[in-house]
KOLGUTOR-391870 format. One record per residue (C-alpha): residue number from 1; x, y, z. Coordinates in Angstrom, 3 decimals, padded with zeros to 6 digits. Example, Ala and Ser with C-alpha at 12.3 -4.5 7.8 and 13.67 -1.06 7.14 Angstrom:
// KOLGUTOR-391870
NODE; 1; 012.300; -004.500; 007.800 .
NODE; 2; 013.670; -001.060; 007.140 .
//
This chain:
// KOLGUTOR-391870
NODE; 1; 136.071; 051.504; -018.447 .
NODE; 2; 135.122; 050.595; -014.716 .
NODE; 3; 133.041; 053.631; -014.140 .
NODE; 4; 131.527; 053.456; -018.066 .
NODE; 5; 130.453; 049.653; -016.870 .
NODE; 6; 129.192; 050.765; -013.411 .
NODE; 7; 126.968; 053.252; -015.043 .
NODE; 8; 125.680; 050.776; -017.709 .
NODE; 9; 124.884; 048.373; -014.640 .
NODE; 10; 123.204; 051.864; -012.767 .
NODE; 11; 121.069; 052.449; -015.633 .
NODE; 12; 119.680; 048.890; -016.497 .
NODE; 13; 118.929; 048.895; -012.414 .
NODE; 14; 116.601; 051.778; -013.011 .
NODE; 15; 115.227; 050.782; -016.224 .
NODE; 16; 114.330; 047.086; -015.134 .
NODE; 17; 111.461; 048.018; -012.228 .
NODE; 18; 110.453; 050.636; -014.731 .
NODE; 19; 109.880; 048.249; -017.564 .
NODE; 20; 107.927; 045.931; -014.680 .
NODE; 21; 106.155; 048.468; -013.647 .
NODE; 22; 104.608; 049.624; -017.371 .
NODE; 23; 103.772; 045.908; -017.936 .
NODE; 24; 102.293; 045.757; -014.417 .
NODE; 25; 099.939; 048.712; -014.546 .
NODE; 26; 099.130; 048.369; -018.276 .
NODE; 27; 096.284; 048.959; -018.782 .
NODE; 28; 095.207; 051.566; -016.310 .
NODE; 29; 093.149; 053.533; -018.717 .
NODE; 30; 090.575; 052.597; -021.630 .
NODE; 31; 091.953; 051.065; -024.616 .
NODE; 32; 090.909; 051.680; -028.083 .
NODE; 33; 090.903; 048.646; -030.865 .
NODE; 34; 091.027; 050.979; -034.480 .
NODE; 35; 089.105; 048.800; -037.023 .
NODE; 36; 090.232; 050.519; -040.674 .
NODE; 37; 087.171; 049.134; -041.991 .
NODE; 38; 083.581; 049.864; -042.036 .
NODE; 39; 081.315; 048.300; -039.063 .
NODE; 40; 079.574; 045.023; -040.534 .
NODE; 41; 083.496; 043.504; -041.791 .
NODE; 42; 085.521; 040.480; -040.445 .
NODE; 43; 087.509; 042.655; -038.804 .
NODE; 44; 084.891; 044.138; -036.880 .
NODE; 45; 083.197; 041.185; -036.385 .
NODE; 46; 086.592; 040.010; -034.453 .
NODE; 47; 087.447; 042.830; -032.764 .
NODE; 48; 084.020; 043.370; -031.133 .
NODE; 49; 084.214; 039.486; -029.937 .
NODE; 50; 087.204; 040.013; -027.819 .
NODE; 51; 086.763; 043.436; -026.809 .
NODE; 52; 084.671; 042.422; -023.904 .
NODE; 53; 086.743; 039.341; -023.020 .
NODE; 54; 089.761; 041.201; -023.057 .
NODE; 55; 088.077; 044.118; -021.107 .
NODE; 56; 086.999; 041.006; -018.174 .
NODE; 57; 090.454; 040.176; -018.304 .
NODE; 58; 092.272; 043.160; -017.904 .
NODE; 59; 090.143; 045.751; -015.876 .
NODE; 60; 089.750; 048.448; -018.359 .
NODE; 61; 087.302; 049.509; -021.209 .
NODE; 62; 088.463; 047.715; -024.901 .
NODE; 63; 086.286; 050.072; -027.213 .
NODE; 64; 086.277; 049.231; -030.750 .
NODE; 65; 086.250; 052.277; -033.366 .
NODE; 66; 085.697; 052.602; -037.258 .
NODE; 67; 087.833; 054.537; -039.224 .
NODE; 68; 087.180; 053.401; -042.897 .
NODE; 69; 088.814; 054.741; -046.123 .
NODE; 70; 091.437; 054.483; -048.721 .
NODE; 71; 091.290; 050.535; -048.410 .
NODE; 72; 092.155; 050.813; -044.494 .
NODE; 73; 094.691; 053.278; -045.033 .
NODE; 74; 093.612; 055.773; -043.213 .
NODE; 75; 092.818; 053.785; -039.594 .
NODE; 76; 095.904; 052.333; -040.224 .
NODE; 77; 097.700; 055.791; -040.688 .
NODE; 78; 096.776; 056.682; -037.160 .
NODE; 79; 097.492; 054.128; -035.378 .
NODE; 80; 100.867; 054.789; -037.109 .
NODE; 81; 101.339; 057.880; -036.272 .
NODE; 82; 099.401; 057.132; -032.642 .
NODE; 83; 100.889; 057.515; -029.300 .
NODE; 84; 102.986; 054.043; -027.949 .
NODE; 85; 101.616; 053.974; -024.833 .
NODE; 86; 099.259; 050.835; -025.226 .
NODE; 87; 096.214; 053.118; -025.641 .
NODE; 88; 095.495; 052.607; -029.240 .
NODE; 89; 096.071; 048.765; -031.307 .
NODE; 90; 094.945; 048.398; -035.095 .
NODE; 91; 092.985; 045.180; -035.599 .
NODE; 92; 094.610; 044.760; -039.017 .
NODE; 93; 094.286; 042.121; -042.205 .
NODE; 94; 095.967; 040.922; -045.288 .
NODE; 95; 094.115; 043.712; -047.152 .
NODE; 96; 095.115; 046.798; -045.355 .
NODE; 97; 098.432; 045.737; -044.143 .
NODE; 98; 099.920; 044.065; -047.071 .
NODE; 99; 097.825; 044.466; -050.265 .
NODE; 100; 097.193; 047.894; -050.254 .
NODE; 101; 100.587; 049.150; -049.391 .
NODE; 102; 101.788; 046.758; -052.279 .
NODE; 103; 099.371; 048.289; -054.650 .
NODE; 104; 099.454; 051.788; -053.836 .
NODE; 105; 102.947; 052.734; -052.636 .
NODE; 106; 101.820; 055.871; -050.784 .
NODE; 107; 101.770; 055.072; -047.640 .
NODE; 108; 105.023; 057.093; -046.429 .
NODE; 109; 106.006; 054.494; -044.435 .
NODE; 110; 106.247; 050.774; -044.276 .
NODE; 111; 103.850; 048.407; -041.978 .
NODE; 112; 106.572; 045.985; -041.283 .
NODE; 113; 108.508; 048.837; -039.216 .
NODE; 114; 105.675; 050.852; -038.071 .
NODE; 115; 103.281; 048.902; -036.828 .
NODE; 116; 104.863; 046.347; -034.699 .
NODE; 117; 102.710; 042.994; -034.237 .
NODE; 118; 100.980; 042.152; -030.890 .
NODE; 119; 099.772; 038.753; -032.742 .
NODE; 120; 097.854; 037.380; -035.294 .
NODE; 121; 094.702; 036.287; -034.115 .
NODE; 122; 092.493; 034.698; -037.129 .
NODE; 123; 092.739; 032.946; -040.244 .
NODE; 124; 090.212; 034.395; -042.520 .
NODE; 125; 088.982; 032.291; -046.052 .
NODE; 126; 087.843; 034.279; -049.379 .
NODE; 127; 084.510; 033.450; -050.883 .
NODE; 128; 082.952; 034.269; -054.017 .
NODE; 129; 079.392; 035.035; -053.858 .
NODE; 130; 076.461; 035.804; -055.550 .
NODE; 131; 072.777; 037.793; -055.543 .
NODE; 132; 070.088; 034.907; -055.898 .
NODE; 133; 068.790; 036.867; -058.458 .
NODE; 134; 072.050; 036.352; -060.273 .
NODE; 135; 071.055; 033.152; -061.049 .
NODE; 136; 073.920; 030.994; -060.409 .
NODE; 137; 074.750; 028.481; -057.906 .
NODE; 138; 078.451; 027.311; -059.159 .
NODE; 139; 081.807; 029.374; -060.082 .
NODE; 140; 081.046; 027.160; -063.860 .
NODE; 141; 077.656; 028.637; -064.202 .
NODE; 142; 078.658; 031.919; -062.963 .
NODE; 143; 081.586; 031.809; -065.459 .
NODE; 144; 078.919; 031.031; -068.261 .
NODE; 145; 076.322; 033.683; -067.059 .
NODE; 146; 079.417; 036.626; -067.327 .
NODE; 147; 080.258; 035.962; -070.577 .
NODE; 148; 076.719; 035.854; -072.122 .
NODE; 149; 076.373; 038.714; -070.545 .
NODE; 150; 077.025; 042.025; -072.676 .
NODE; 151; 079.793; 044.203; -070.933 .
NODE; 152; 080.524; 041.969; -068.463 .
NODE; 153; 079.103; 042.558; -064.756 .
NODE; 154; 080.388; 044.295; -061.543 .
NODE; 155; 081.812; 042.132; -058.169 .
NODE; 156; 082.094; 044.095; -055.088 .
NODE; 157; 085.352; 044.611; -052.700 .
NODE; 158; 085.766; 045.836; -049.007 .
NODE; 159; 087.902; 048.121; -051.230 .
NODE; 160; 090.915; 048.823; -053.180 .
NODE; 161; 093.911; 046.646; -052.787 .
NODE; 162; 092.292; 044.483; -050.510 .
NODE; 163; 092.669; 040.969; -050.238 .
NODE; 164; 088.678; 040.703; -051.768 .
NODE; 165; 089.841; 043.087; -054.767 .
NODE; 166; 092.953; 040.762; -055.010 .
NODE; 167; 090.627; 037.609; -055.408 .
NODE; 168; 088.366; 039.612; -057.986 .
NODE; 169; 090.988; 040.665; -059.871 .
NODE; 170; 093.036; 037.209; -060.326 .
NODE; 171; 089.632; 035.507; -060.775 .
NODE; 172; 089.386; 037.863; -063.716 .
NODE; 173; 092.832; 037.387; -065.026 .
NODE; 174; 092.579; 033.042; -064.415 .
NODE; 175; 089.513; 033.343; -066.859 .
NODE; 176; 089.571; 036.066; -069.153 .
NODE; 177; 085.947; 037.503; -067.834 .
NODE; 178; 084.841; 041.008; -068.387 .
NODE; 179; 084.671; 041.936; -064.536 .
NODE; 180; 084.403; 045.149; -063.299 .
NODE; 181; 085.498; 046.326; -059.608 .
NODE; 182; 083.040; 047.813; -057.447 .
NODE; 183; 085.085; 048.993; -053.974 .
NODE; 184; 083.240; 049.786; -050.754 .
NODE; 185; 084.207; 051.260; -047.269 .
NODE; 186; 084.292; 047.752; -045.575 .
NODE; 187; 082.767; 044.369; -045.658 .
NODE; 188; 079.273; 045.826; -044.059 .
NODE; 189; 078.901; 048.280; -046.867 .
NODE; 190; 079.625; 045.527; -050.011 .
NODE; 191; 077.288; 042.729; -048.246 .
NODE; 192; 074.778; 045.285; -048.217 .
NODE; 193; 074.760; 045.837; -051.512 .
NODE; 194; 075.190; 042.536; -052.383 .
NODE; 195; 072.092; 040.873; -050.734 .
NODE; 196; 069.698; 044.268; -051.848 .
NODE; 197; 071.452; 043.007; -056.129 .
NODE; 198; 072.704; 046.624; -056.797 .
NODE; 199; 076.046; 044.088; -057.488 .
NODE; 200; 075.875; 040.749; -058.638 .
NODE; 201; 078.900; 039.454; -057.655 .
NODE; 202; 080.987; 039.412; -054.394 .
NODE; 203; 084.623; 038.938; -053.476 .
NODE; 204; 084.663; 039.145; -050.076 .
NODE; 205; 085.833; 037.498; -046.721 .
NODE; 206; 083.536; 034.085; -045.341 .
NODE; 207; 083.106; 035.772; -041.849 .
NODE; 208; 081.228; 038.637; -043.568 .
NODE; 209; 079.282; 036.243; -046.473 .
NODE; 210; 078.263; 033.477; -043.388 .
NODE; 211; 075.332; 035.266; -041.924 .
NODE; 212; 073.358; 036.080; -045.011 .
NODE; 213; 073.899; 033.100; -046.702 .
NODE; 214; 072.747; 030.736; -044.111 .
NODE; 215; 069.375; 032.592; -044.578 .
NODE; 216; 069.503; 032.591; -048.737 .
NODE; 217; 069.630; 036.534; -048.835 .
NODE; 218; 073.408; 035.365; -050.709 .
NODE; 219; 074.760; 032.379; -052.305 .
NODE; 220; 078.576; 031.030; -051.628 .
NODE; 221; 079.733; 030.320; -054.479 .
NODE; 222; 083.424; 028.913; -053.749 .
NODE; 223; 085.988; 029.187; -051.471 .
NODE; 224; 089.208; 030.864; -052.231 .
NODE; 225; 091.666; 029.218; -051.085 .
NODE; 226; 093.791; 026.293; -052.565 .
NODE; 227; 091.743; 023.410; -050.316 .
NODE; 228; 088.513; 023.564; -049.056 .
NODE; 229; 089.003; 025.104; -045.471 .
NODE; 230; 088.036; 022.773; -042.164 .
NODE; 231; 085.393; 025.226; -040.624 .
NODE; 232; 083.253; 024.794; -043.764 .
NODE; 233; 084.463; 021.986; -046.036 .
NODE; 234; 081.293; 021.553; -047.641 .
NODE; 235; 081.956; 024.932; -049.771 .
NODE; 236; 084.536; 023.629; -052.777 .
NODE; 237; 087.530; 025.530; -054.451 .
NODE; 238; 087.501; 027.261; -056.916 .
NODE; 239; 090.199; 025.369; -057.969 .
NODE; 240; 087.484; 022.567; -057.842 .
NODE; 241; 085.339; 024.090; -060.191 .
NODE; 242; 087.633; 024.490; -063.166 .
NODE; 243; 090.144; 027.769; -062.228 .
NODE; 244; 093.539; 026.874; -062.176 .
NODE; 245; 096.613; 028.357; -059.921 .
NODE; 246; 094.470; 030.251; -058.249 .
NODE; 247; 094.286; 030.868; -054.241 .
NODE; 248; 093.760; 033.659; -051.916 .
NODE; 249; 093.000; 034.005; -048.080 .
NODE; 250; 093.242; 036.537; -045.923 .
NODE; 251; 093.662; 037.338; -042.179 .
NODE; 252; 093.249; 039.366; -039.071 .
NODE; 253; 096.150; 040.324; -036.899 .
NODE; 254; 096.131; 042.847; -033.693 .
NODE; 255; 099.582; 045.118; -034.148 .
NODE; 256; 100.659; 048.487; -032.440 .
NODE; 257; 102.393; 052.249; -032.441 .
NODE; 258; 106.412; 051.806; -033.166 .
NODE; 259; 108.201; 052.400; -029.790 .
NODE; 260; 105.017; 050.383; -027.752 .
NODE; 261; 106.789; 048.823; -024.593 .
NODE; 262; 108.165; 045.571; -025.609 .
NODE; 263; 106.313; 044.237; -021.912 .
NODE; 264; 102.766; 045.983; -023.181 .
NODE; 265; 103.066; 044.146; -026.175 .
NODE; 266; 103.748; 040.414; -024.838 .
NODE; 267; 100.778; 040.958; -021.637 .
NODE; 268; 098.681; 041.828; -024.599 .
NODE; 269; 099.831; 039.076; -026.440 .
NODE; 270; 099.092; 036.759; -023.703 .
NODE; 271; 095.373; 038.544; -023.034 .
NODE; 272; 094.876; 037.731; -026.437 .
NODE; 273; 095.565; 034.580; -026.813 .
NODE; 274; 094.027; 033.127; -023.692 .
NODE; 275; 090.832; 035.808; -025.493 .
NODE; 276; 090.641; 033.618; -028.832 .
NODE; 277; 091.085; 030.520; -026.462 .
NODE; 278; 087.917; 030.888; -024.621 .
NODE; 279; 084.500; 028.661; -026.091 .
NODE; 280; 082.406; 032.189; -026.700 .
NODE; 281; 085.334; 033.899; -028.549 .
NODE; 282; 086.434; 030.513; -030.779 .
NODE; 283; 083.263; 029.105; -031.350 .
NODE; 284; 081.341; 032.335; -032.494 .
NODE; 285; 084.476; 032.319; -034.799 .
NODE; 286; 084.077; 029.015; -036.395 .
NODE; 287; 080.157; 029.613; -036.637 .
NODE; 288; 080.834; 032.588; -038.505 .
NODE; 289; 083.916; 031.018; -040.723 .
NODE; 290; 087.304; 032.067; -039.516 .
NODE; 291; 089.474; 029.685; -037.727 .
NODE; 292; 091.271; 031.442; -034.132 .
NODE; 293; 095.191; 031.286; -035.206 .
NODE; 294; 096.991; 032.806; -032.252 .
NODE; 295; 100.918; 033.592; -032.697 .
NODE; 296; 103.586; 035.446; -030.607 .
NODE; 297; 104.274; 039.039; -031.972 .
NODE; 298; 107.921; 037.688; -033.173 .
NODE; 299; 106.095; 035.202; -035.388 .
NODE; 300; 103.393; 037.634; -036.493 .
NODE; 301; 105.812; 040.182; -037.472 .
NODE; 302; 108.105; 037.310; -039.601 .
NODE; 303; 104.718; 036.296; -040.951 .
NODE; 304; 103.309; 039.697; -042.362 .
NODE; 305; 107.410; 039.836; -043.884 .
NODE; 306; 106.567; 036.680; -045.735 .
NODE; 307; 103.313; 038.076; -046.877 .
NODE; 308; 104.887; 040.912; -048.531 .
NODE; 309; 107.514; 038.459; -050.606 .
NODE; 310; 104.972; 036.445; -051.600 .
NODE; 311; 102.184; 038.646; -053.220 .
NODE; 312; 104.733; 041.859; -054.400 .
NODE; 313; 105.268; 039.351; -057.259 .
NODE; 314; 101.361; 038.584; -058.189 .
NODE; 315; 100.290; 042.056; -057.333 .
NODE; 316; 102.666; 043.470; -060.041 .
NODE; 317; 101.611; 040.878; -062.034 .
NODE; 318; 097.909; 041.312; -061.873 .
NODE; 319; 098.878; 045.064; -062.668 .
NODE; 320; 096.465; 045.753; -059.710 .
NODE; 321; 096.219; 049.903; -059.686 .
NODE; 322; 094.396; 052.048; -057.240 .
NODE; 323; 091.867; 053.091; -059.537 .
NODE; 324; 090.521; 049.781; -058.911 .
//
C-alpha cells in the first residue's frame, strides 16, 4: 500500500508541471476556429469578430474556416474526430449542435460527449423575414398573403434541422399554412436568396437578417422568441402578432476535440471571455443583433444538456425529418 501511494504521489508530481506547462505554452502554433456553416452566417459573423482579438491576446494566428454541409454536420464531424491538442475549436449553435443531431440521428456519436464546451459566447434571436416584393410588413398580413396564395410559398433555412428550419416548421404547424422548406449551406447563402426574391420568406437568425434590413433590401417581420429581445425591442413577437406557444432562439457556443487539456480549455475560456468583453467585439454584436453571453465550459456543457431535454420533445413532435 505504501509503495502503491508513493507512486500515485510520483506520478501526480510529474503530471502537475506537465499540465502547467500545456496551459502555459498553449498556443504556440496557429489555431483554427471551424465554422460548419457557410461564410455570410451568425456564426461566421462571430467567429471572425474575435478571431483577431483573440489572436492580440494570445500571440498566435486564430484563422476562421468554412466547412458547410449536412446542416453543420460535417464541420462539426471533424472537429470531432480532430486532434485535442488546442489546434482546432468548432464555433457551434443551437442548429448544428442540438437540432440536427435530434432530427437526424446519424451522427455516430453524441455532441454532449464529443465535443466538450470551451463556452458559450452569444445569445442569438430568430426572425422571420420577408422579400419587399412579398408584400407584407406584419406576421398577420404575411399569414393572410400565404393562404391566398395557391400552393402555399417557400421560407428559406441555413439548413436542415437547424434552429431557422425549427422556427419554419413550428410557425407552420402554430398556423396551419402551406409552407414549404427551402434549406441552404449557411445563413450567407439563404439571405442571398432572400433579398434577390428567388424565396419569399425567411427563417433565419437576426445577426444574419440586421444588415440588409437596415437598408430595405429585407423586411423583419417578427422576432422569435417568447419577448421581444433588449438589443432590438422595437421588432415584436410573434407571439404579439397572433401565434400562440410559440418561441425559438438560438445560439453560438465555442466547444472542442474530446480529450482537449482540461488547462487549454479554461485559458481559452478566459481569452474568450475577456474577447466578447471588449467595446469592438460586444458592440459590433449588439449592432448586428446578438447579445455577448459568456459562460464557463462547466455551465456551457450543462446548458447544451438542457437543450437537448427540452426540444427532443417538440422536435418529435413537429415530426421534423431530414428531407426537410
Amino acid at each position: 500500500m505504501n509503495r502503491r501511494l508513493l507512486l500515485s504521489a510520483a506520478a501526480a508530481g510529474i503530471a502537475a508541471p506537465s499540465v502547467a506547462r500545456a496551459q502555459e505554452s498553449w498556443p504556440n502554433r496557429p489555431v483554427t476556429l471551424l465554422v460548419p456553416f457557410a461564410a455570410g452566417g451568425s456564426n461566421d459573423v462571430v467567429a471572425r469578430l474575435v478571431a483577431p482579438v483573440l489572436e492580440a491576446r494570445l500571440g498566435q494566428p486564430f484563422v476562421v474556416e468554412n466547412r458547410p454541409g449536412g446542416g453543420g454536420s460535417l464541420g462539426m464531424g471533424m472537429v470531432a474526430r480532430g486532434r485535442p491538442d488546442g489546434s482546432v475549436f468548432l464555433i457551434s449553435s443551437a442548429s448544428n449542435h442540438v437540432f440536427h443531431p435530434l432530427v437526424s440521428g446519424e451522427l455516430g456519436y453524441d455532441t454532449r460527449e464529443a465535443l466538450p464546451a470551451v463556452a458559450m459566447m452569444v445569445d442569438v434571436p430568430n426572425v422571420i423575414a420577408a422579400n419587399p416584393g412579398f408584400g407584407v410588413s406584419n406576421v398577420q398580413e404575411m399569414i393572410a398573403k400565404v393562404r391566398a396564395t395557391r400552393g402555399g410559398v417557400s421560407f428559406a433555412s441555413s439548413g436542415v434541422g437547424t434552429s431557422n428550419h425549427l422556427a419554419g416548421e413550428l410557425f407552420r404547424l402554430r398556423t396551419g399554412l402551406e409552407l414549404t422548406h427551402v434549406p441552404y449551406r449557411g445563413g450567407g447563402p439563404a439571405i442571398n436568396d432572400l433579398i434577390s426574391g428567388t424565396v419569399p420568406l425567411g427563417f433565419m437568425n437576426l445577426p444574419t437578417v440586421a444588415p440588409p434590413a437596415s437598408d430595405g433590401r429585407v423586411r423583419i417581420l417578427a422576432v422569435c422568441t417568447a419577448e421581444r429581445v433588449s438589443i432590438r425591442p422595437d421588432i415584436p413577437t410573434a407571439q404579439e402578432q397572433g401565434v400562440a406557444d410559440y418561441a425559438v432562439r438560438s445560439w453560438t457556443g465555442c466547444f472542442a476535440p474530446r480529450g482537449t487539456p482540461q488547462p487549454i480549455i479554461e485559458r481559452f475560456a478566459a481569452a474568450m471571455r475577456d474577447a466578447l468583453a471588449t467595446p469592438q467585439v460586444s458592440g459590433r454584436l449588439v449592432a448586428t443583433g446578438s447579445e455577448p453571453l459568456w459562460m464557463s465550459p462547466a455551465d456551457t456543457n450543462a446548458f447544451v444538456r438542457a437543450e437537448y431535454a427540452r426540444w427532443e420533445p417538440v422536435v418529435k413532435a413537429a415530426g421534423i425529418t431530414t428531407q426537410g
